[in-house]
DRENTORKOL-3810 file (N, C-alpha, C; in nm, 4 decimals):
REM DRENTORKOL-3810
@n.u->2.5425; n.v->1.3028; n.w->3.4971; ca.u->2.5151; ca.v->1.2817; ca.w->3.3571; c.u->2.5759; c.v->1.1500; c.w->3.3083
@n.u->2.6944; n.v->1.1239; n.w->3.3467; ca.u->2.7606; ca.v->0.9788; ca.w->3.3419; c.u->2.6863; c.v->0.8785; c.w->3.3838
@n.u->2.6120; n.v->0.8532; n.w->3.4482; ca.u->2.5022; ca.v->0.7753; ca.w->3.5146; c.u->2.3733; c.v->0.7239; c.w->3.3850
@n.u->2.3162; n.v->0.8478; n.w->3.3526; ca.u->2.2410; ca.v->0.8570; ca.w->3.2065; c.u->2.2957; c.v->0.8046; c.w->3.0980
@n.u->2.4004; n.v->0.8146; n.w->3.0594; ca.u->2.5033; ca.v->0.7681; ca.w->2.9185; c.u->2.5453; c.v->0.6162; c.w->2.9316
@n.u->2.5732; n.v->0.6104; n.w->3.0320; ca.u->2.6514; ca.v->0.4643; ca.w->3.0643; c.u->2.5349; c.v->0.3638; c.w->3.1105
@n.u->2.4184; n.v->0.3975; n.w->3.1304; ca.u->2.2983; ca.v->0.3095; ca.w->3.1383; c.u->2.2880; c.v->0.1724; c.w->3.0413
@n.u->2.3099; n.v->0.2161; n.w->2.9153; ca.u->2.2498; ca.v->0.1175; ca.w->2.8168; c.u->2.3439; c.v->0.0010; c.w->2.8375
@n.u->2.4436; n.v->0.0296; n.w->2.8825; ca.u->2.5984; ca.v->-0.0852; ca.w->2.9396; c.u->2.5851; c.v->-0.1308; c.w->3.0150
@n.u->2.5491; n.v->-0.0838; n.w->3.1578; ca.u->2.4775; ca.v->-0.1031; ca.w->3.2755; c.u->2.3531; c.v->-0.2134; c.w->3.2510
@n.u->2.2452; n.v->-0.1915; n.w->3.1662; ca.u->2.1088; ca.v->-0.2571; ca.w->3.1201; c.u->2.1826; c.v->-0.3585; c.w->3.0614
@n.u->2.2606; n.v->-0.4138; n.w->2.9426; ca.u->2.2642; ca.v->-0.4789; ca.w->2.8659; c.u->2.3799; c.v->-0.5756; c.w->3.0137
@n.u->2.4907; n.v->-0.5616; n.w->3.0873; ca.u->2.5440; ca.v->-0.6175; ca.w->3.1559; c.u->2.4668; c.v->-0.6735; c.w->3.2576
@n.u->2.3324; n.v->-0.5942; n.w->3.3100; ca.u->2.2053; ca.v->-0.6638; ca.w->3.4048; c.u->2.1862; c.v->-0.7764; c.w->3.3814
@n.u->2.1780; n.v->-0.7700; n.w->3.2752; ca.u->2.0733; ca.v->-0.8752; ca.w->3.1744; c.u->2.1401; c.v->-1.0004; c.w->3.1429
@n.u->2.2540; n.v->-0.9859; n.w->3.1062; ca.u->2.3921; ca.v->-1.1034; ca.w->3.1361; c.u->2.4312; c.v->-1.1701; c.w->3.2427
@n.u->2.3946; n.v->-1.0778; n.w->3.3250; ca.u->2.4069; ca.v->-1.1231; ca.w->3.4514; c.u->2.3541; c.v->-1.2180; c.w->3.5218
@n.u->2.2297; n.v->-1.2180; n.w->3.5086; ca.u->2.0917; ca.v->-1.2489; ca.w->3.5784; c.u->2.1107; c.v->-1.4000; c.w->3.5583
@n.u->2.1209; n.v->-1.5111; n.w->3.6448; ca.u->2.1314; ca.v->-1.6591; ca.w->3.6433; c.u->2.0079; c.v->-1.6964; c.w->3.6161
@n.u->1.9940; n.v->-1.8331; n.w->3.6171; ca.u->1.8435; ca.v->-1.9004; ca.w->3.6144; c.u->1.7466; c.v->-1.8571; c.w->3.7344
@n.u->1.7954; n.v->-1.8755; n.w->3.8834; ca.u->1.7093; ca.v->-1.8415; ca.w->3.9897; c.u->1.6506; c.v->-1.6559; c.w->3.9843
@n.u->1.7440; n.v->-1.6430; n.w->3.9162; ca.u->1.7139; ca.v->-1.4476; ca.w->3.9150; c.u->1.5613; c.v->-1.4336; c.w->3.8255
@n.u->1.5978; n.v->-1.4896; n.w->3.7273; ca.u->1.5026; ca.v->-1.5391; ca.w->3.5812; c.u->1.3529; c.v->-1.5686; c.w->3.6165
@n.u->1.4004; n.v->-1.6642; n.w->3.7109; ca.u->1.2518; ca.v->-1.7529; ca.w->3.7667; c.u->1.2029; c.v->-1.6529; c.w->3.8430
@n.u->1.2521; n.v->-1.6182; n.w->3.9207; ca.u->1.2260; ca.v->-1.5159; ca.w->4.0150; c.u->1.1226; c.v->-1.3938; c.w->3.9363
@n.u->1.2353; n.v->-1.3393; n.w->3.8563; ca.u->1.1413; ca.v->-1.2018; ca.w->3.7786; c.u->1.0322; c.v->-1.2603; c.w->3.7292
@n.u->1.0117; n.v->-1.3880; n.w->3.6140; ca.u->0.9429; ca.v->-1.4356; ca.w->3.5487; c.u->0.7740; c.v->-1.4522; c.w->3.6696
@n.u->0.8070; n.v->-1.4962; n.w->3.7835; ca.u->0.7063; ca.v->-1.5252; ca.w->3.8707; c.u->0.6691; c.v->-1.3576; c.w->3.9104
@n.u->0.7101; n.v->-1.2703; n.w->3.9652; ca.u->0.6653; ca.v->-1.1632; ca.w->3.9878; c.u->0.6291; c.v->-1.0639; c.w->3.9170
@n.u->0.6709; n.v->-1.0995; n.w->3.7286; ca.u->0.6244; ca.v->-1.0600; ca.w->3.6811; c.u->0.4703; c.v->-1.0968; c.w->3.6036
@n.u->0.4476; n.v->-1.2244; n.w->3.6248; ca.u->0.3307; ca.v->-1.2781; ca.w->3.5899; c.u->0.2291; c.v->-1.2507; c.w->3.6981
@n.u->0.2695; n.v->-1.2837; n.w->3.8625; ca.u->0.1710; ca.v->-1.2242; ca.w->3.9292; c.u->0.1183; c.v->-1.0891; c.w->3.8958
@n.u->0.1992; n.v->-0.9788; n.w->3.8746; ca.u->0.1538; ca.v->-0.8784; ca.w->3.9038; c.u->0.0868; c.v->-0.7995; c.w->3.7096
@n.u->0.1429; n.v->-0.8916; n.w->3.6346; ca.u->0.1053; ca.v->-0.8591; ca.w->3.5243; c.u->-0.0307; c.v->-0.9413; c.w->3.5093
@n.u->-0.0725; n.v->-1.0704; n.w->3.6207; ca.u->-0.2424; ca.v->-1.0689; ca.w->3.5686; c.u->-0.3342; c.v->-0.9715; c.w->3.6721
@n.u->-0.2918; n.v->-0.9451; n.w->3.7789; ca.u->-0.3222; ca.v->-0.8404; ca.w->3.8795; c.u->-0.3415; c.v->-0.6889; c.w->3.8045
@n.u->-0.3111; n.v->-0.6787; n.w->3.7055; ca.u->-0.2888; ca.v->-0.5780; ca.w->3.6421; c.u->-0.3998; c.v->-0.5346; c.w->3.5745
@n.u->-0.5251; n.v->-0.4421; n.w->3.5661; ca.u->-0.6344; ca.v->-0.4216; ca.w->3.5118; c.u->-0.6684; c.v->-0.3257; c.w->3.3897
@n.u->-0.5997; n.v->-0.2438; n.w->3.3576; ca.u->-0.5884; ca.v->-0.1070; ca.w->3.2895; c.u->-0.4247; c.v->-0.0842; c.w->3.2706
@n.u->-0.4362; n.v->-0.0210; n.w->3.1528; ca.u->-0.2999; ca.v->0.0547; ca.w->3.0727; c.u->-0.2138; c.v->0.1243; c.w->3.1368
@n.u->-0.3053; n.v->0.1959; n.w->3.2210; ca.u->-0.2477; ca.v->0.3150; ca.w->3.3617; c.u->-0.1783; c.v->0.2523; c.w->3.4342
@n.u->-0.2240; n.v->0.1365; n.w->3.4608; ca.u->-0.1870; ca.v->0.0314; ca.w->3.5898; c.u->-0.0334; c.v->-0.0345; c.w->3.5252
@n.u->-0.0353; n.v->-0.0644; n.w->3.4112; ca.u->0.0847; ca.v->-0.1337; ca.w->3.3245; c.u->0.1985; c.v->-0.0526; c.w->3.3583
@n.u->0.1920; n.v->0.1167; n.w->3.3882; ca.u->0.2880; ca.v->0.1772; ca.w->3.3669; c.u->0.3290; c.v->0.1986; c.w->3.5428
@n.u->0.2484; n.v->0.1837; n.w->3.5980; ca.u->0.2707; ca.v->0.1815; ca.w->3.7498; c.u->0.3262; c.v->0.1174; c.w->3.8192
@n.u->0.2120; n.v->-0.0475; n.w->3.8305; ca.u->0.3017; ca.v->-0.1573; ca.w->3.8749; c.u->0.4124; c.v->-0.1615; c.w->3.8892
@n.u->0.4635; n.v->-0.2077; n.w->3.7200; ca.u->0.6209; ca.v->-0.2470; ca.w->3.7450; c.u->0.6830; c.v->-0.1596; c.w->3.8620
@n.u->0.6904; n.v->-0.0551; n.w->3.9069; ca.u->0.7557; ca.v->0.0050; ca.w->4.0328; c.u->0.7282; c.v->-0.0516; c.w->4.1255
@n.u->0.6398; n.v->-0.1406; n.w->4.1979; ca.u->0.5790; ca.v->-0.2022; ca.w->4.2839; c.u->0.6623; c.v->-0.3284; c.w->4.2189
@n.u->0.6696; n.v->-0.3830; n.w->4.1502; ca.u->0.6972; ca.v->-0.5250; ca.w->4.0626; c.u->0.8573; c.v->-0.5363; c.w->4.1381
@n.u->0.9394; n.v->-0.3984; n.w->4.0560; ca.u->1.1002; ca.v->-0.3865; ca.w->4.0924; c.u->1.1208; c.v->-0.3965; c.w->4.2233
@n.u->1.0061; n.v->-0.3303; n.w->4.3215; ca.u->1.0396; ca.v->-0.2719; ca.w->4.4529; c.u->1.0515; c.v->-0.4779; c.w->4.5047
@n.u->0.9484; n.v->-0.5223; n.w->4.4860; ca.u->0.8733; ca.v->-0.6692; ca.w->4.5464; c.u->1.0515; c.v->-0.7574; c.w->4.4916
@n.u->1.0952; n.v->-0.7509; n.w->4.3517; ca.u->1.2082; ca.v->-0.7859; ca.w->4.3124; c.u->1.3124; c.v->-0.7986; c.w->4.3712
@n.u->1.3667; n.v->-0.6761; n.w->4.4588; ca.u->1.4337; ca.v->-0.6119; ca.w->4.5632; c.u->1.4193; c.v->-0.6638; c.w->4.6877
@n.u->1.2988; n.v->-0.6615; n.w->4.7295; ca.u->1.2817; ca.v->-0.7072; ca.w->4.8351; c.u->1.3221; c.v->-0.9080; c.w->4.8991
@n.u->1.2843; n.v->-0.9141; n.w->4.7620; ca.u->1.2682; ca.v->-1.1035; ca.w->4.7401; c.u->1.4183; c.v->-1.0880; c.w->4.7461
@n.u->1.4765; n.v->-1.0336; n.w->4.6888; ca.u->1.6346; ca.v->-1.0938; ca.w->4.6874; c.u->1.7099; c.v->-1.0382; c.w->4.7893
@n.u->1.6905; n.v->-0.9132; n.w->4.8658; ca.u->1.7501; ca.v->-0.9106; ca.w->4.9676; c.u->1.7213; c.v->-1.0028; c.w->5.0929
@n.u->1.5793; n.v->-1.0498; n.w->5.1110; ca.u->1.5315; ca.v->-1.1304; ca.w->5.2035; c.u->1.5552; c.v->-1.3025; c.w->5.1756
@n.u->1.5420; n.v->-1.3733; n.w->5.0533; ca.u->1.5671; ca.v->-1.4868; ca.w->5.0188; c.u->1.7374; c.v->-1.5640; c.w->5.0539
@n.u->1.8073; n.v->-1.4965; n.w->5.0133; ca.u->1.9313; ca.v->-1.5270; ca.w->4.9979; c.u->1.9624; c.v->-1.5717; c.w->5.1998
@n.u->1.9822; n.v->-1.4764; n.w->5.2617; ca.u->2.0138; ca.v->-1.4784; ca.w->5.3846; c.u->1.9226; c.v->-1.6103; c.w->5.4567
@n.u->1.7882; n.v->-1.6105; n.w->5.4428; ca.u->1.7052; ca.v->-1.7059; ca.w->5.5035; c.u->1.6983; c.v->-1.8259; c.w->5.4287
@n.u->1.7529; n.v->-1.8611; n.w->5.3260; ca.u->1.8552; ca.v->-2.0168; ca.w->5.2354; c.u->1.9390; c.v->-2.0347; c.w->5.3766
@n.u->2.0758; n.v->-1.9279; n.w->5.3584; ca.u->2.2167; ca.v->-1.9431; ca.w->5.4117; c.u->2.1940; c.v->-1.9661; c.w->5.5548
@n.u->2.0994; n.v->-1.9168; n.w->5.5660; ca.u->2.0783; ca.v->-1.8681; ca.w->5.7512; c.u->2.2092; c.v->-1.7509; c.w->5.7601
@n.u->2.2062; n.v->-1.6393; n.w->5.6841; ca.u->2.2953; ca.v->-1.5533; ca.w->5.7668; c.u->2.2446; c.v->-1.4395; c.w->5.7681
@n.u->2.2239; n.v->-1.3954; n.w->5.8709; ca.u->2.1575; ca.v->-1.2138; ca.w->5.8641; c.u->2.0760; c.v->-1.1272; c.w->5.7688
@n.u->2.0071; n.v->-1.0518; n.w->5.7733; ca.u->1.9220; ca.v->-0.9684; ca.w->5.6810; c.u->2.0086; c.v->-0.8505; c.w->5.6244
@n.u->2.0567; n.v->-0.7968; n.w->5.5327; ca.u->2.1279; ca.v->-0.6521; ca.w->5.5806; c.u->2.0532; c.v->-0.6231; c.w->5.4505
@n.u->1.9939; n.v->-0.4303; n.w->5.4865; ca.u->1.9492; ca.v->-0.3955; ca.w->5.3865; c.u->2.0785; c.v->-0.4165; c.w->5.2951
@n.u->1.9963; n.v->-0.3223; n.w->5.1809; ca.u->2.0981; ca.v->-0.2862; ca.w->5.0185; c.u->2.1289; c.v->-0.1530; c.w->5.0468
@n.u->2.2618; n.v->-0.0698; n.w->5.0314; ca.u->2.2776; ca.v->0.0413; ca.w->5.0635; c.u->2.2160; c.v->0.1308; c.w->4.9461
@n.u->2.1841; n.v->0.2287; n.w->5.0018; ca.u->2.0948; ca.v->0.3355; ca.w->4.9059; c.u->2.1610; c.v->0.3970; c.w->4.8596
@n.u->2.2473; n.v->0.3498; n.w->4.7110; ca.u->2.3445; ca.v->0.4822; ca.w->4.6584; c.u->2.2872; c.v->0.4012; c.w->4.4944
@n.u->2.3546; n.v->0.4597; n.w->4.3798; ca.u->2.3428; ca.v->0.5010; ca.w->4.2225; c.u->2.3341; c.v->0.3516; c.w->4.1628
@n.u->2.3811; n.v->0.2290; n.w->4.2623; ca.u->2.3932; ca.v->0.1392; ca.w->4.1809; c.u->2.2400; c.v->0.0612; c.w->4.2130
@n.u->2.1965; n.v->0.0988; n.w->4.3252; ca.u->2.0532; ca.v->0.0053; ca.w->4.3794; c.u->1.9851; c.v->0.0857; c.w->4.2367
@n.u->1.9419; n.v->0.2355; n.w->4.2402; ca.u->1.8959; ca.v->0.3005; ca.w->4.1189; c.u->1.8950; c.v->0.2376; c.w->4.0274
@n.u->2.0273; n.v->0.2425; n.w->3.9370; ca.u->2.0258; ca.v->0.1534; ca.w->3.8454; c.u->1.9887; c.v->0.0239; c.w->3.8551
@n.u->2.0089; n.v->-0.0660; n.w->3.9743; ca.u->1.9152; ca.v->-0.1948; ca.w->3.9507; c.u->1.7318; c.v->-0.1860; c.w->3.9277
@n.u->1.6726; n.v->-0.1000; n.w->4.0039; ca.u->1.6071; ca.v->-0.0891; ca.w->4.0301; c.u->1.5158; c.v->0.0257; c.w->3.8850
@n.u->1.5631; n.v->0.1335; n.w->3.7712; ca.u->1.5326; ca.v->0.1229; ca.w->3.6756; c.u->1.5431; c.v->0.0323; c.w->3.5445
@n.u->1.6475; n.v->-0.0129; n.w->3.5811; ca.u->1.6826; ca.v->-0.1961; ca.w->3.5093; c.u->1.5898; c.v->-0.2444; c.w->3.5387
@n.u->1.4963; n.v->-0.3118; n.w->3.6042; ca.u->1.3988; ca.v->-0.3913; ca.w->3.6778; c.u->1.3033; c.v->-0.3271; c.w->3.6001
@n.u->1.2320; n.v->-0.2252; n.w->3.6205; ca.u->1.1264; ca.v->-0.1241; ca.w->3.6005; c.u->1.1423; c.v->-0.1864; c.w->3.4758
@n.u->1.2384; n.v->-0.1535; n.w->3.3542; ca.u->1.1951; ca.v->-0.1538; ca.w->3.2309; c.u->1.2018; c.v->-0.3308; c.w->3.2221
@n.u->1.2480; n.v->-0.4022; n.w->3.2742; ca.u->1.2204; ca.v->-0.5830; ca.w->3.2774; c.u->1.0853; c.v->-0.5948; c.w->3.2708
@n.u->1.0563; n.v->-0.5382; n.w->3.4402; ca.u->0.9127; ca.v->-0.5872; ca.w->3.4566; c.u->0.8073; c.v->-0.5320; c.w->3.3337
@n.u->0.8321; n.v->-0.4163; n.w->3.3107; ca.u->0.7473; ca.v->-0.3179; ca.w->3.2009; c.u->0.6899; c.v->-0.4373; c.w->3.0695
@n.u->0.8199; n.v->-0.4557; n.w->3.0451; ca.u->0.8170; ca.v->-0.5289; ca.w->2.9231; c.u->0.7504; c.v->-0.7032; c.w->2.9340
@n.u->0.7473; n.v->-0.7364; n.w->3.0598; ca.u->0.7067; ca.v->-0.8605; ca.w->3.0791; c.u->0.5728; c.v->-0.8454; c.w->3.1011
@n.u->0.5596; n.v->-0.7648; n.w->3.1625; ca.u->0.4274; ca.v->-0.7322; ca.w->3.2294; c.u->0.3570; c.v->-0.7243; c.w->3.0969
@n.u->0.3541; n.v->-0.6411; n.w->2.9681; ca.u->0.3480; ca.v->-0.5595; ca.w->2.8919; c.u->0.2736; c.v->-0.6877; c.w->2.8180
@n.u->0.3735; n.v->-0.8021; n.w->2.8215; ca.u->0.3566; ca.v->-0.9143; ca.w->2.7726; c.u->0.1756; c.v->-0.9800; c.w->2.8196
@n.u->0.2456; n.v->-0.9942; n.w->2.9367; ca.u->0.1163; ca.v->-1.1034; ca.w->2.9913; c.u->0.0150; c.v->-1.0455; c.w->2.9934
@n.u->0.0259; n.v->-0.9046; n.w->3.0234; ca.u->-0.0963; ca.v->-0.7866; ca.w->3.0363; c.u->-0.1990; c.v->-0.7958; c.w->2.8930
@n.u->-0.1354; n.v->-0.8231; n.w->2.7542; ca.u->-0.1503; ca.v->-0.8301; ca.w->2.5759; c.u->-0.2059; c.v->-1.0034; c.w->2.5862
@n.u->-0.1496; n.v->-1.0740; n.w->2.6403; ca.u->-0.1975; ca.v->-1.2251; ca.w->2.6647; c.u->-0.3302; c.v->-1.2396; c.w->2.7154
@n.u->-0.3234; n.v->-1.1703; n.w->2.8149; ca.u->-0.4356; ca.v->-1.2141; ca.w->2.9542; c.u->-0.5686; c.v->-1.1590; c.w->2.8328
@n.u->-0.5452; n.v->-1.0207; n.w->2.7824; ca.u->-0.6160; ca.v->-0.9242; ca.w->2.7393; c.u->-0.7044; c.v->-0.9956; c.w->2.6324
@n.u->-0.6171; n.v->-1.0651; n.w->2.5371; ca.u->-0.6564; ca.v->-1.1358; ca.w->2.4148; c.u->-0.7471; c.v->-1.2849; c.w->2.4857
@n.u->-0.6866; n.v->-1.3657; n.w->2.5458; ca.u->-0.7530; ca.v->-1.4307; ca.w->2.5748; c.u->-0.9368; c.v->-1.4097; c.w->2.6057
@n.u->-0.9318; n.v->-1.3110; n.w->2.6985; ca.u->-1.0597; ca.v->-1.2477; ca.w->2.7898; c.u->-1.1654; c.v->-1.2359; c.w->2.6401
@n.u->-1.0808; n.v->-1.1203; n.w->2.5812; ca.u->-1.1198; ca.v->-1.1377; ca.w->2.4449; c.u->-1.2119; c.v->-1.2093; c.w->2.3656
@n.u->-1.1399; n.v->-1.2729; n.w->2.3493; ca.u->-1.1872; ca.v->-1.4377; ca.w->2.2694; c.u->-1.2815; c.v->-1.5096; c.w->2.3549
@n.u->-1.2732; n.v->-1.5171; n.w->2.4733; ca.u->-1.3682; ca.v->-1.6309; ca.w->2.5522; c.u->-1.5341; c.v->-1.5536; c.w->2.5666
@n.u->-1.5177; n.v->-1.4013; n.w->2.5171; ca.u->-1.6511; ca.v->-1.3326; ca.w->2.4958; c.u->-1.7445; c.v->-1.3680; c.w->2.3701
END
């Protein structure tokens, strides 16, 4: 239950966190997958695919810069929390470009 309560601290410290390369990073995977994105249904889906691709980029990027080893991320409460942190990032970005793309299409009819 401590996990649930202490979230919004957790979210708001994510978010502080996050440098410029983190930024660019989300910003690009969230635009791919938010014009990839076709339907409302799809808006609420993606982003899990979005966070997972997020995850993946940063465990794999960093090591192949440095040249030092791959090691997964261990699977305990804090990947979770990165990883519903993400979900509601991408949600909201996505959410964005998804309302952009939409209006545009829109208009060019």
């Amino acid at each position: 239950m401590d996990v649930i309560t202490s979230f919004h601290a957790y979210f708001r410290e994510f978010l502080h966190g996050m440098d410029h390369y983190h930024l660019i990073q989300a910003a690009i995977i969230a635009l791919f997958f938010g014009m990839a994105t076709a339907s409302i249904t799809g808006l609420f889906i993606v982003p899990v695919v979005a966070a997972l691709v997020y995850i993946g980029a940063d465990t794999i990027i960093p090591p192949l810069v440095h040249h030092t080893p791959i090691v997964m991320p261990a699977m305990n409460t804090a990947l979770l929390k990165e990883g519903v942190a993400l979900y509601i990032i991408m949600l909201i970005a996505m959410a964005v470009v998804f309302t952009i793309k939409k209006v545009i299409l829109n208009i060019r009819r």
